[in-house]
C-alpha positions as CSV (number, residue, x, y, z in Angstrom):
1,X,85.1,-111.9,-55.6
2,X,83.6,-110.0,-52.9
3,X,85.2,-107.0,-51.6
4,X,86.5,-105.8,-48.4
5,X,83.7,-105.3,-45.5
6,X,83.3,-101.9,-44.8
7,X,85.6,-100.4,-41.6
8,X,83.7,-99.1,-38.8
9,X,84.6,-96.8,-35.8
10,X,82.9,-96.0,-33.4
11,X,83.2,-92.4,-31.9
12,X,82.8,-92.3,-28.1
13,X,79.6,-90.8,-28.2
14,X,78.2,-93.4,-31.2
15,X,78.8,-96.3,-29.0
16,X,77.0,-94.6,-25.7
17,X,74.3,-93.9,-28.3
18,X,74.0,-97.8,-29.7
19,X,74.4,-99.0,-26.2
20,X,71.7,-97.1,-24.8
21,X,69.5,-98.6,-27.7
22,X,70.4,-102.0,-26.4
23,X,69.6,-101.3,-23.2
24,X,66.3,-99.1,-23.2
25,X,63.5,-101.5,-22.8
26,X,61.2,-98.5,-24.9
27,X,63.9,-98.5,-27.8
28,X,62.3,-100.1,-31.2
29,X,63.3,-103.6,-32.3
30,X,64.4,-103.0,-35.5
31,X,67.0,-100.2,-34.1
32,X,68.5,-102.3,-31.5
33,X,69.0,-104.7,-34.4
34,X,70.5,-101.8,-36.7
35,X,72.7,-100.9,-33.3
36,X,74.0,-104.9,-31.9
37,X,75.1,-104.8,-36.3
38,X,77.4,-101.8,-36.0
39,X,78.1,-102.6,-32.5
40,X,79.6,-106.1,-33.5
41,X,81.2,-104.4,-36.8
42,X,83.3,-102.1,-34.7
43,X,84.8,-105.4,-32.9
44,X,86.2,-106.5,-36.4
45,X,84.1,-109.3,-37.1
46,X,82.8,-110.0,-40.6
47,X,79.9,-109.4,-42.5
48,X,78.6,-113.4,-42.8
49,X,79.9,-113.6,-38.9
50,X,77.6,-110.8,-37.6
51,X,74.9,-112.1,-40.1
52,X,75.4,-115.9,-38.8
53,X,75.2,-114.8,-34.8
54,X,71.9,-112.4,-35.7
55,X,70.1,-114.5,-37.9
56,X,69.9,-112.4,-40.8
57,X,70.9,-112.1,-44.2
58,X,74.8,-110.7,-45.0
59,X,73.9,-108.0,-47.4
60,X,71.2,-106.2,-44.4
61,X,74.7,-106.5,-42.4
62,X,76.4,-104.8,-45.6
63,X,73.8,-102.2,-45.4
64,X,73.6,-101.0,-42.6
65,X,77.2,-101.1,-42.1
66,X,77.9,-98.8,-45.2
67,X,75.0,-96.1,-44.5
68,X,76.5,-96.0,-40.8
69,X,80.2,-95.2,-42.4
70,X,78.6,-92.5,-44.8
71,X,75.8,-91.0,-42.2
72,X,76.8,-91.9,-38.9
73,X,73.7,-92.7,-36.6
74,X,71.6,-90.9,-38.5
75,X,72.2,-93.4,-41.4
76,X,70.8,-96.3,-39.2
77,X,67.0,-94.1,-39.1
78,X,64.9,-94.8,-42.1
79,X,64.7,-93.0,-45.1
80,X,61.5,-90.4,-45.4
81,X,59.0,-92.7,-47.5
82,X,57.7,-91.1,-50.5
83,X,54.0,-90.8,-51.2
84,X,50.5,-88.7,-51.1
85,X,50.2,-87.0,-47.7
86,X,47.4,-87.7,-45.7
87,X,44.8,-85.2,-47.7
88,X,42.9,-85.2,-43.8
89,X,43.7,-84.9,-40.6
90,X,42.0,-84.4,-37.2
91,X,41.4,-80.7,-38.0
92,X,39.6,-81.4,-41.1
93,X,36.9,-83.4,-38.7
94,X,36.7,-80.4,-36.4
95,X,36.1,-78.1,-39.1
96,X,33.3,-80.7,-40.8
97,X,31.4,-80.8,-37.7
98,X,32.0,-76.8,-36.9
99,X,30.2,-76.3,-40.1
100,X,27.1,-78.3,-38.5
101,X,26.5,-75.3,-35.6
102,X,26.1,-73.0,-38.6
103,X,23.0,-72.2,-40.4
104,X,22.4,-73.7,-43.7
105,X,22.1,-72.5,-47.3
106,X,19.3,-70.4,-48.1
107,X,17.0,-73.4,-49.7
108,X,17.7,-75.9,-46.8
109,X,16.2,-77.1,-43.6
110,X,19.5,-78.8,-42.5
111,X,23.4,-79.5,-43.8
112,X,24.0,-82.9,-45.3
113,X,27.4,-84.4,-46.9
114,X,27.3,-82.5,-50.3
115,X,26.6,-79.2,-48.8
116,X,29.3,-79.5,-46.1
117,X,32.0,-80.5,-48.6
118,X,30.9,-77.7,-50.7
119,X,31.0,-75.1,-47.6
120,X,34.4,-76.4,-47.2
121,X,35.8,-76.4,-50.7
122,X,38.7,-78.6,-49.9
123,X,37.1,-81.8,-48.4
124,X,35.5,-84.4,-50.6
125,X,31.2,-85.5,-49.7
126,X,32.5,-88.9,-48.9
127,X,35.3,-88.4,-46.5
128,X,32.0,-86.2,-44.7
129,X,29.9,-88.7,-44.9
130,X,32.8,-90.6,-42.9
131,X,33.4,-88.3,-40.4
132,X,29.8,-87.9,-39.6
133,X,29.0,-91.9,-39.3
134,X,32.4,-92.0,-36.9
135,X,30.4,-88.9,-34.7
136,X,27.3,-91.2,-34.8
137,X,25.4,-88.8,-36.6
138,X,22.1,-90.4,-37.7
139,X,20.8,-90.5,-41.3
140,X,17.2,-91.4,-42.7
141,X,17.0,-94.8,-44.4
142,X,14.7,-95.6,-47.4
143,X,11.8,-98.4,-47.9
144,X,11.0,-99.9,-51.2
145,X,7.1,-101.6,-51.7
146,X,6.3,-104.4,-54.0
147,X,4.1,-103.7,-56.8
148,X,1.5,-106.3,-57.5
149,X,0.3,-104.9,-61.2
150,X,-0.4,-107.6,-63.5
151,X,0.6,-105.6,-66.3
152,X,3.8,-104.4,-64.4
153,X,6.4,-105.5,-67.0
154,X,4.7,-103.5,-69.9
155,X,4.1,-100.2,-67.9
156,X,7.8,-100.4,-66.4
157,X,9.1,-100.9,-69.8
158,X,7.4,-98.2,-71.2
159,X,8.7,-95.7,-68.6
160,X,12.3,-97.1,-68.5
161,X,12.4,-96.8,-72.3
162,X,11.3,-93.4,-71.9
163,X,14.1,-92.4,-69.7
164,X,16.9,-94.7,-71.6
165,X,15.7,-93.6,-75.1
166,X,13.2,-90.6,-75.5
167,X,11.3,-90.4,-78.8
168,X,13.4,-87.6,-80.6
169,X,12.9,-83.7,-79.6
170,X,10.7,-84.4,-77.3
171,X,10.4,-83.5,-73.6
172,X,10.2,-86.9,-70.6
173,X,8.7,-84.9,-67.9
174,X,7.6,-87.1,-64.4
175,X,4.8,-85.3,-62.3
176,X,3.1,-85.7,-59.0
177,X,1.5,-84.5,-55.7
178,X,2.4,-83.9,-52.8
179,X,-0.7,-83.6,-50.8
180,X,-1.5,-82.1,-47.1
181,X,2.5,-81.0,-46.7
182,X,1.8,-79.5,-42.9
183,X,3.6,-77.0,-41.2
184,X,4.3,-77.7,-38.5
185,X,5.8,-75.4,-35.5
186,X,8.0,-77.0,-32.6
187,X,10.9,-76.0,-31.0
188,X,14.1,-77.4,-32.2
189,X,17.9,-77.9,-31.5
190,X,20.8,-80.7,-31.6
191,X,20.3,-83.4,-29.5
192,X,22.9,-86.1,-27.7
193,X,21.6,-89.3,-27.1
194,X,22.5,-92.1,-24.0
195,X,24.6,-94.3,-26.5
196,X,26.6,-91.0,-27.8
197,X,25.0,-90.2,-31.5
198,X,24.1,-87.1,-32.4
199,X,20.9,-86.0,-33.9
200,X,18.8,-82.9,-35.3
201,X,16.2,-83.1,-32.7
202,X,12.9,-81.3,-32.1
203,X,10.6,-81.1,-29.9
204,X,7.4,-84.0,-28.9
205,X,5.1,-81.3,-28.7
206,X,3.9,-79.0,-31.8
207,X,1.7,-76.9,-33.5
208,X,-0.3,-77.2,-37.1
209,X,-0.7,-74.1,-39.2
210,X,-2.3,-75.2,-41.8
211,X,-1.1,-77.1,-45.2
212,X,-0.5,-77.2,-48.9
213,X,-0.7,-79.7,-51.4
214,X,2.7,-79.3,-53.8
215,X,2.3,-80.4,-57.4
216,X,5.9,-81.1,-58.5
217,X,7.4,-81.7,-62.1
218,X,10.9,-83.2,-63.2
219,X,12.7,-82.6,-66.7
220,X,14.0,-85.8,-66.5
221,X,16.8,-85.0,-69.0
222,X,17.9,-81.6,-66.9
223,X,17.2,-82.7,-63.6
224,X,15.2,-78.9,-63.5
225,X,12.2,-78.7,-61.3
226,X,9.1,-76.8,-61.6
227,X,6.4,-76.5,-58.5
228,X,3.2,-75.3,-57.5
229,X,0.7,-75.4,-54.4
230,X,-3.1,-75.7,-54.9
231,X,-5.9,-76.1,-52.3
232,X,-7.8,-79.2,-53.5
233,X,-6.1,-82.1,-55.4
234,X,-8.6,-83.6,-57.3
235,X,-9.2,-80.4,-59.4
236,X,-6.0,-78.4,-59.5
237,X,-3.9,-81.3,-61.5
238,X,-4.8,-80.4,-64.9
239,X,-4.4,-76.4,-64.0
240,X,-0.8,-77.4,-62.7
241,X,-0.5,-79.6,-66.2
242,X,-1.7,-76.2,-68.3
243,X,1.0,-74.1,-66.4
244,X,3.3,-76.6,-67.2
245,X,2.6,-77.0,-70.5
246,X,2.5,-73.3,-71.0
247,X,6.1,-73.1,-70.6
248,X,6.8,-75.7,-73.7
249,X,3.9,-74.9,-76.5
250,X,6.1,-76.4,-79.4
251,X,7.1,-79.4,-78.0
252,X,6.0,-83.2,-77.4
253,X,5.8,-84.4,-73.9
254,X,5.5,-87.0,-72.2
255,X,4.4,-87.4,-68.6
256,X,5.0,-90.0,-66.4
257,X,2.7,-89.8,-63.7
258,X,1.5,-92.4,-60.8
259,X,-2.0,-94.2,-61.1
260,X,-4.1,-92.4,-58.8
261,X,-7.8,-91.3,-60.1
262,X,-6.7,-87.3,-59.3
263,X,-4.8,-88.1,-62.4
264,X,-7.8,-89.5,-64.8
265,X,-10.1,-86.6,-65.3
266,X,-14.1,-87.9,-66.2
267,X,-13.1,-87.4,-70.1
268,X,-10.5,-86.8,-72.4
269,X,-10.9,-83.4,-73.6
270,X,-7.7,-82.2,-71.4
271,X,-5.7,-84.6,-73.6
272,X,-7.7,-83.7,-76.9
273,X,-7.2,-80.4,-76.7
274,X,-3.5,-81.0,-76.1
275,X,-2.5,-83.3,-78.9
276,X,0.8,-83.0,-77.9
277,X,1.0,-84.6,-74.8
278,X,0.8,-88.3,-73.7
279,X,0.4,-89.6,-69.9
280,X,2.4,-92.9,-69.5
281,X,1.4,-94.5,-65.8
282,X,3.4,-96.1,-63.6
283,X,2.2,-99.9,-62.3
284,X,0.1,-99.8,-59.0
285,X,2.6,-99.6,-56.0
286,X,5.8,-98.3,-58.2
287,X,5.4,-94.8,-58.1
288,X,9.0,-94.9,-57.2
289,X,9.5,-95.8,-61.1
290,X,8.5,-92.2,-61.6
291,X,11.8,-89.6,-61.0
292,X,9.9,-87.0,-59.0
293,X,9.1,-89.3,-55.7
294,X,13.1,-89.1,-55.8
295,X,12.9,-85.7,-56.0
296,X,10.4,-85.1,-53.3
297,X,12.4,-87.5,-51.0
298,X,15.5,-85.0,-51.4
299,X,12.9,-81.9,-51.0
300,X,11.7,-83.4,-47.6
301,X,15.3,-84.4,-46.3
302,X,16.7,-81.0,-47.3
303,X,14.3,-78.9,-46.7
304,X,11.2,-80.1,-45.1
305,X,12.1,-82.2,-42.3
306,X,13.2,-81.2,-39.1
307,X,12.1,-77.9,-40.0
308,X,10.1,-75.4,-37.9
309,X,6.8,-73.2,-39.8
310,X,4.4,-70.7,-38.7
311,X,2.3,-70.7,-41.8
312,X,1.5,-72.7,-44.9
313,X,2.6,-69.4,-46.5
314,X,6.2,-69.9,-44.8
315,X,6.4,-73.5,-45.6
316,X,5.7,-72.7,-49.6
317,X,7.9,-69.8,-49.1
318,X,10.4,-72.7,-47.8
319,X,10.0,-75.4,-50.9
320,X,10.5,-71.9,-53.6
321,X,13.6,-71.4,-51.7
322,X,14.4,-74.8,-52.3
323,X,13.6,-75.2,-55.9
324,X,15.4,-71.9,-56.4
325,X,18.4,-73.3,-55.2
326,X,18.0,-77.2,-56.1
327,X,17.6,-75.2,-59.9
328,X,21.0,-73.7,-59.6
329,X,22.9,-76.5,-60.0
330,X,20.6,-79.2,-61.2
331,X,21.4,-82.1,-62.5
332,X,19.9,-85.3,-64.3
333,X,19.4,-88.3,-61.5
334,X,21.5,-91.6,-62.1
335,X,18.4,-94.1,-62.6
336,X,19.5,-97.4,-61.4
337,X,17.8,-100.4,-60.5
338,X,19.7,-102.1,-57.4
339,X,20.5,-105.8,-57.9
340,X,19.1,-108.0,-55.1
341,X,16.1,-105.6,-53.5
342,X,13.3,-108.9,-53.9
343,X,12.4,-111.7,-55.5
344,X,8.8,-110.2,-56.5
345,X,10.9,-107.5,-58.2
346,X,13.4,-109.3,-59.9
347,X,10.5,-111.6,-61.7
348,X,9.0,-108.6,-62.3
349,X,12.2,-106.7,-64.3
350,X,12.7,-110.5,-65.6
351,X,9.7,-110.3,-67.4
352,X,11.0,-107.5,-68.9
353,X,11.0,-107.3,-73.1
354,X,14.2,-107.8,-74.4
């Protein structure tokens, strides 16, 4: 048997209160429900007769009548929801894009997410990432080229099973060049376009103060980078190798390098005279199978772009900067081939040995 409904009086301040509710036209729906309830309770009537005239369910008339007997009118607000507190707020976005009038680290030509969120301590790269799409702020986007090596199945699968499984104690190192890396002087700034985005901007006009040609190589396994700048290409590759090498005379290595002729010398004494390393070549058009193009991309973005130099001198001074910091807290890159990029490739990684 059900019991008794729950008494209600109304004070005369309560029922100017609920009345008011009724009559505001700026009051919420769901309190001038709570208030026509009580309102209706404090005339006698029943729980299923209230609930039969409002078109609701007798046990939300029960409710609200017995929190309104316990609590009074605060009893008809709702009850403070639990849960996680938003982590950002508007602040947060002012203080992300504060950090962007401030210079850099020492290493880098401009801020980007991870460097922002690490600035900040307390705000995740992602939710920077956000903040700087919602402010229009522009990022570089990546191409991708089809290779068209006959033999592209073999070499890929010797590379990838060099970076999946390397022969035991032995040291996966990917290698290239740079070549021509100008600096470049113009004047530079923040920039506002028509449509709102933001941009790192420079000027149309410049001037060229010479070049370098960076040699780059990439422990695969540490992510650790080691560099150097030579005058001509063609014969500075194996004297970048033998500095290299230098640094690991007991080990076997293996060096992943792109097909270009500045990396086949006119006989193989180099590769005699070190038994200990082997060149593995990437198919024609994939260099981007080889680590250290990803690596270079991340040098240019961070540190090379959008950057202002008034020497070759400065600009290698620049890239050591770089390395220097890029070596502090390196780490091994997250290899992945993305599903979907082209048909031409996905025949190609088809192909692939199982």
């Amino acid at each position: 048997m059900s019991g008794k409904a729950t008494p209600i009086k109304l004070t005369v301040e309560e029922r100017k209160t609920l009345l008011s509710w009724l009559r505001s036209g700026t009051t919420e729906q769901r309190m001038s429900f709570r208030a026509e309830i009580i309102l209706a309770a404090a005339e006698g009537k029943e729980t299923k007769q209230i609930a039969a005239e409002l078109k609701t369910c007798s046990s939300t008339v029960s409710k609200w009548r017995i929190r309104f007997a316990n609590k009074g009118i605060e009893g008809l607000k709702d009850s403070a929801r639990s849960g996680k507190p938003a982590s950002y707020t508007r602040k947060t976005d002012k203080r992300i894009l504060a950090v962007l009038d401030q210079p850099p680290p020492d290493g880098y030509a401009k801020w980007n997410g991870p460097l922002i969120a690490k600035n900040l301590g307390d705000v995740s790269a992602d939710y920077v990432w956000r903040v700087l799409r919602r402010q229009g702020v522009v990022r570089h986007q990546r191409s991708w080229r089809i290779s068209t090596d006959p033999q592209f199945a073999q070499k890929a699968a010797d590379i990838v099973g060099l970076y999946l499984s390397p022969p035991g104690n032995a040291l996966v190192l990917c290698v290239d060049e740079k070549p021509h890396v100008q600096a470049l002087e113009r004047a530079q700034g923040w920039l506002r376009l028509p449509n709102g985005k933001a941009i790192t901007g420079g000027s149309h006009e410049f001037r060229r103060h010479g070049t370098t040609t960076l040699f780059g190589a990439l422990d695969v396994a540490t992510g650790l980078a080691k560099t150097g700048h030579f005058g001509r290409l063609r014969h500075d590759f194996l004297a970048f190798m033998n500095e290299v090498t230098a640094l690991y005379p007991d080990k076997e290595i293996h060096v992943i390098l792109d097909s270009l002729d500045t990396h086949k010398p006119k006989n193989d004494r180099w590769l005699a005279v070190n038994k200990n390393v082997h060149f593995h070549c990437t198919p024609t058009h994939a260099s981007w199978l080889s680590q250290i193009e990803i690596w270079f991309n991340v040098l240019t973005m961070s540190a090379l772009r959008g950057a202002s130099f008034t020497s070759s001198g400065q600009i290698r001074e620049a890239i050591g900067r770089f390395v220097e910091a890029h070596n502090g807290n390196a780490a091994p890159f997250e290899w992945t081939k993305q599903e979907g990029r082209s048909e031409g490739v996905e025949k190609h990684y088809a192909e692939l040995p199982k």
